[in-house]
LUMKOLPA-852789 format. One record per residue (C-alpha): y, x, z; residue in three letters. Coordinates in steps of 0.2 Angstrom, whole numbers, padded with zeros to 4 digits, always signed. Layout:
BEGIN
YXZALA ...
END
This chain:
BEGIN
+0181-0045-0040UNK +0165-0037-0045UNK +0150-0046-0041UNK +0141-0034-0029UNK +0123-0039-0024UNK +0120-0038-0006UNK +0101-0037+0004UNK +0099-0045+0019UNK +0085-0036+0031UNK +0077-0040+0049UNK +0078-0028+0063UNK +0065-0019+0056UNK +0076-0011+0042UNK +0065-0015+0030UNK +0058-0037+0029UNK +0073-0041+0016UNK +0077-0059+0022UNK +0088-0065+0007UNK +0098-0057-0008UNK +0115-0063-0010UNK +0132-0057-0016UNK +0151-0050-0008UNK +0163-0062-0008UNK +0177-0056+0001UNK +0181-0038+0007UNK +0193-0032+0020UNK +0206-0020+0014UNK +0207-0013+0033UNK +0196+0003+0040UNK +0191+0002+0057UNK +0196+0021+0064UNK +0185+0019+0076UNK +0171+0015+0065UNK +0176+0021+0049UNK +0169+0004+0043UNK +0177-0013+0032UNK +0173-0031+0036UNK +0165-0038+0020UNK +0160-0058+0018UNK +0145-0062+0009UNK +0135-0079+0003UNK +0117-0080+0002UNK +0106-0095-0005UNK +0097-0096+0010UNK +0084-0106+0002UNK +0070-0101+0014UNK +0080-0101+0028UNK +0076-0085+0036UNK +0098-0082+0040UNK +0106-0090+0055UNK +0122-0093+0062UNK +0126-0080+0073UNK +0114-0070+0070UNK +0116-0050+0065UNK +0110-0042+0051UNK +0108-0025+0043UNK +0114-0027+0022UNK +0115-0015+0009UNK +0125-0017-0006UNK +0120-0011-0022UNK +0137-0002-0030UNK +0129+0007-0041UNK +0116+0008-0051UNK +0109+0028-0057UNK +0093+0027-0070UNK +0083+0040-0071UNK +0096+0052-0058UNK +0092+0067-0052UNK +0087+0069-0032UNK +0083+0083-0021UNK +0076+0082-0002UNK +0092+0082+0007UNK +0086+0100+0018UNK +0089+0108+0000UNK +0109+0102+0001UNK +0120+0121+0012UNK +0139+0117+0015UNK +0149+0133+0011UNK +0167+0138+0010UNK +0167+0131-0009UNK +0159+0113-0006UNK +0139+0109-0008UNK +0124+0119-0015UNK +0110+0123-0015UNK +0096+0139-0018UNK +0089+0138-0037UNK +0072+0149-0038UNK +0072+0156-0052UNK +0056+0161-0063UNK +0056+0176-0057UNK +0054+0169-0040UNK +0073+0175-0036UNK +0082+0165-0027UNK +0101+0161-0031UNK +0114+0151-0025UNK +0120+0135-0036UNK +0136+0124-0032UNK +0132+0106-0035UNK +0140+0091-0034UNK +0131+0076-0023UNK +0134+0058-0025UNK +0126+0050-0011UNK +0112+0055+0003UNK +0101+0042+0008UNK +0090+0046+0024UNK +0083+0062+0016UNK +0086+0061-0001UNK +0103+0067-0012UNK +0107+0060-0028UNK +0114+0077-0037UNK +0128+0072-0049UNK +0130+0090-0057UNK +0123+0107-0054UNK +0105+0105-0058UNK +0091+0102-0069UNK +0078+0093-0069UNK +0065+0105-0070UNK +0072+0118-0056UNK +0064+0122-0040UNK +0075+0121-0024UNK +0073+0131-0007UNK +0071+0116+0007UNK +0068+0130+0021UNK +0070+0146+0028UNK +0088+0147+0016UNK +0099+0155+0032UNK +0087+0169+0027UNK +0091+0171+0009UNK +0103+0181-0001UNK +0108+0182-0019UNK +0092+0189-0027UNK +0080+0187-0013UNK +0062+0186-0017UNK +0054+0171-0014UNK +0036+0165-0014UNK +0035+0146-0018UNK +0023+0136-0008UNK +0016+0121-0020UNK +0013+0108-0006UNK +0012+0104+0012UNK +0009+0092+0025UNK +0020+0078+0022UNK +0019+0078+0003UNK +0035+0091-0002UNK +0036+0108-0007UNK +0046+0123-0003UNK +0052+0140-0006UNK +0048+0154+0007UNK +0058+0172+0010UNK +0046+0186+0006UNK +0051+0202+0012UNK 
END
């Protein structure tokens, strides 16, 4: 088996109690949950884990340097799979299939589809159609930018 680091948190989701590492994984899928049992050991050398006591764990499967997210608004399901509007330097908007990894809360690691230095549509893309003119909008409340329909 592959050694799969695992974090421990509190309630809160985010007081990391102890990192340890899978030990055992169920091949079973709960239907009702859609989820496996997994076993895993931590050192527990500052004793913050008990017995009985529930957890929330991540496990760290992969790791992605240097990959490329997007806010996960920007991610349309069509027909065809996942994309997303590319404003193009003309201020045209256009639609781009892309292929997403994993969404985390409110962030999507983009596989393939995009670059870097592209600007994605995060609202308003119900409005747009291939070609639409669109006025970007540098930053706003909450710290993220967006594209904006111009008629």
């Amino acid at each position: 088996m592959i050694d799969l680091p695992v974090t421990a948190y509190a309630q809160d989701g985010t007081t990391v109690l102890d990192r340890g590492k899978v030990e055992v994984v169920n091949n079973v899928v709960d239907p009702a949950t859609g989820t496996i049992k997994l076993k895993a050991t931590f050192p527990n050398a500052r004793n913050k884990l008990w017995p009985g006591d529930f957890v929330d764990c991540k496990i760290a499967v992969e790791s992605r340097h240097e990959g490329l997210t997007v806010p996960s608004a920007a991610i349309q399901h069509g027909p065809k799979g996942d994309f997303v509007w590319v404003v193009n330097p003309e201020s045209l908007a256009q639609p781009r299939p892309v292929h997403i990894k994993q969404v985390l809360s409110d962030i999507a690691l983009v596989d393939r589809g995009l670059q870097a230095d592209e600007t994605v549509v995060t609202e308003g893309q119900y409005y747009l159609r291939t070609g639409s003119r669109v006025e970007v909008v540098p930053e706003l409340p909450g710290g993220r930018s967006e594209a904006l329909t111009s008629e």
